[in-house]
Backbone bond lengths (Angstrom), bond angles and torsions (degrees), N, CA, C in turn:
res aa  C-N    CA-C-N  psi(-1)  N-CA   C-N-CA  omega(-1)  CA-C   N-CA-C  phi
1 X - - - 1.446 - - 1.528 110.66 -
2 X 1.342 113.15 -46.08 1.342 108.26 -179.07 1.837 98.09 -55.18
3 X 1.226 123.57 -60.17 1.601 128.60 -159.89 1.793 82.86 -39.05
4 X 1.348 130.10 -77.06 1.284 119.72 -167.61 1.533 131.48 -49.62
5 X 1.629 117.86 -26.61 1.079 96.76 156.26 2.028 125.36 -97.75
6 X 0.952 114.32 4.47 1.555 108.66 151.81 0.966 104.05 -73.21
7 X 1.079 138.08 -56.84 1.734 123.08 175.82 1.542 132.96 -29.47
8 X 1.711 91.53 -45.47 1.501 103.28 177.33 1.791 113.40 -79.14
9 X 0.990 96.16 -20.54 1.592 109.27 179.87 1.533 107.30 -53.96
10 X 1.316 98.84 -67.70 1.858 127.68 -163.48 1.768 83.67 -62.05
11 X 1.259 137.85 -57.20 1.552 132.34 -171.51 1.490 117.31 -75.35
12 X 1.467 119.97 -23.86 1.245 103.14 159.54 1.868 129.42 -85.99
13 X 1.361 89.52 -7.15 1.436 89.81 172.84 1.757 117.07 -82.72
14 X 1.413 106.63 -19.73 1.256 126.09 170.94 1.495 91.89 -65.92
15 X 1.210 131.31 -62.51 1.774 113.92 -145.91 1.733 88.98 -94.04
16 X 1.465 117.55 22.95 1.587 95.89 162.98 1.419 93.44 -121.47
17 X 0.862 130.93 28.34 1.425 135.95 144.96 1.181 138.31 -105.38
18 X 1.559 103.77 20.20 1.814 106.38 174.12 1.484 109.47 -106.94
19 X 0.941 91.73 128.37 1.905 98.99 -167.03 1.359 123.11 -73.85
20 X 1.633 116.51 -4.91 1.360 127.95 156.39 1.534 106.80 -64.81
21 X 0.995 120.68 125.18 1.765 124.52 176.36 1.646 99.72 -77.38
22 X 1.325 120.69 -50.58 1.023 95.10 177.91 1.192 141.95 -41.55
23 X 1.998 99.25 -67.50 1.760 108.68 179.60 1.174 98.45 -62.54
24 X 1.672 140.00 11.76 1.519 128.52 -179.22 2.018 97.74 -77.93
25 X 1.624 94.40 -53.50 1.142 105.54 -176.70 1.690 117.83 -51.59
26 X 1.542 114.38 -58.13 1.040 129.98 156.22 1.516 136.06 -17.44
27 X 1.394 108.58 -27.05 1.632 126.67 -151.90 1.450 85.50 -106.29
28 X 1.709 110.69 -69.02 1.439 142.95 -178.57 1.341 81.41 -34.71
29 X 1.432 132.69 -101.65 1.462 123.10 -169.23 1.281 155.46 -30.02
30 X 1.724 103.09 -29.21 1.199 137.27 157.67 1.838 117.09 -61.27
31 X 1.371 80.26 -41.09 2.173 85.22 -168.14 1.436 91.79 -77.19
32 X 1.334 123.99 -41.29 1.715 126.48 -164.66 1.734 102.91 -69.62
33 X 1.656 127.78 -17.23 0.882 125.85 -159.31 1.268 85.13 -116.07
34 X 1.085 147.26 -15.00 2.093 149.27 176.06 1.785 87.40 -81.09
35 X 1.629 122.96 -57.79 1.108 114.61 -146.80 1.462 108.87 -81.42
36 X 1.534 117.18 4.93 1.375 119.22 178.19 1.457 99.84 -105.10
37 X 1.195 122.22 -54.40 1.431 129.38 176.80 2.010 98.96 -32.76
38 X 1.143 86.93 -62.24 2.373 92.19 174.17 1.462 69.37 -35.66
39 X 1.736 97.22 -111.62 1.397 100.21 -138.73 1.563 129.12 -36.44
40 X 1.121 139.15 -57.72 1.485 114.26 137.02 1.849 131.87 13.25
41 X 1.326 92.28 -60.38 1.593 98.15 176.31 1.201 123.02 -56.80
42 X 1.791 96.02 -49.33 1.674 120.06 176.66 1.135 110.08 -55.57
43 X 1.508 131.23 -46.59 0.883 111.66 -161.61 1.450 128.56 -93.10
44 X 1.616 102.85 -5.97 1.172 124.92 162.32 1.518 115.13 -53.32
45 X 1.587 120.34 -44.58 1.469 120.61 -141.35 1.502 79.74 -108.57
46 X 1.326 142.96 -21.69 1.783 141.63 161.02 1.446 96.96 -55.03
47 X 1.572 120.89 -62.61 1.490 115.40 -160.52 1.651 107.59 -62.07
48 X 1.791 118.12 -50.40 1.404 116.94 -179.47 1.853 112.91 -56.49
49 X 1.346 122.18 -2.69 1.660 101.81 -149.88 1.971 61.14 -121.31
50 X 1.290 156.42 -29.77 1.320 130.22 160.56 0.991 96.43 -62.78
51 X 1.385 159.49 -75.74 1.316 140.05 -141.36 1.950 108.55 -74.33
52 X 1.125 85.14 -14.22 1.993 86.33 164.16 1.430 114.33 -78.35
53 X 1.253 128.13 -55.27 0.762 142.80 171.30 1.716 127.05 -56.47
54 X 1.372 119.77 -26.15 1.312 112.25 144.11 1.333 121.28 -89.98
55 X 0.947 131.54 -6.64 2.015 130.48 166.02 1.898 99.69 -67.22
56 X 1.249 102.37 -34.97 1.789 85.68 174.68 1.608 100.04 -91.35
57 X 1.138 119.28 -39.95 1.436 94.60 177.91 1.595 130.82 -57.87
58 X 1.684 112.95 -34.28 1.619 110.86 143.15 1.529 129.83 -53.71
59 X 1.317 132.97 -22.81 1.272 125.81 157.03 1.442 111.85 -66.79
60 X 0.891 119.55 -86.09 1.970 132.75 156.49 1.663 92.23 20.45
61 X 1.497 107.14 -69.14 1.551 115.45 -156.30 1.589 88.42 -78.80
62 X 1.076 134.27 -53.51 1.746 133.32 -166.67 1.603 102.68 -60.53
63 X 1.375 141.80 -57.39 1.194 140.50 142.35 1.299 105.41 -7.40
64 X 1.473 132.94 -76.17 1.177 131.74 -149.24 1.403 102.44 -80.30
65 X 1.268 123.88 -43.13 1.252 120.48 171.50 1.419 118.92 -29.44
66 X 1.550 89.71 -60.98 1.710 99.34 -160.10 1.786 95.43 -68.07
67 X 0.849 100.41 -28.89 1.940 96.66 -164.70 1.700 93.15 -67.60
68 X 1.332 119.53 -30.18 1.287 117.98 -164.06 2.187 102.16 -81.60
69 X 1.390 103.88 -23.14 1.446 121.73 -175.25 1.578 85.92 -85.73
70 X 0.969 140.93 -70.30 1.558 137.47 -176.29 1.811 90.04 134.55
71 X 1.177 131.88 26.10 1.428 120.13 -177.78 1.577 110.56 -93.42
């Protein structure tokens, strides 16, 4: 996580240094619309790997059940 935001650091300091205002604006909008899309991603692939992670912990317990039932 840190690598991604130094990353974002070092590139927005790049696109406030282009002396076209436009493609300044242009860039600015683009990176703000990449750097949400990430987080978005992130938070997608945090929410799916808890919901993985309790589907084995409900097996875990159903396993044990049954081993504890003799099935």
């Amino acid at each position: 996580m840190d690598k991604i935001s130094n990353l974002g650091r070092g590139t927005l300091e790049w696109i406030n240094q282009v002396k076209d205002e436009n493609l300044r604006r242009y860039l600015q909008f683009r990176y703000i619309d990449f750097k949400s899309r990430q987080d978005d991603l992130l938070t997608n692939l945090i929410r799916s790997e808890k919901t993985l992670e309790s589907v084995e912990r409900k097996r875990a317990r159903r396993k044990d059940l049954k081993r504890a039932w003799g099935f």
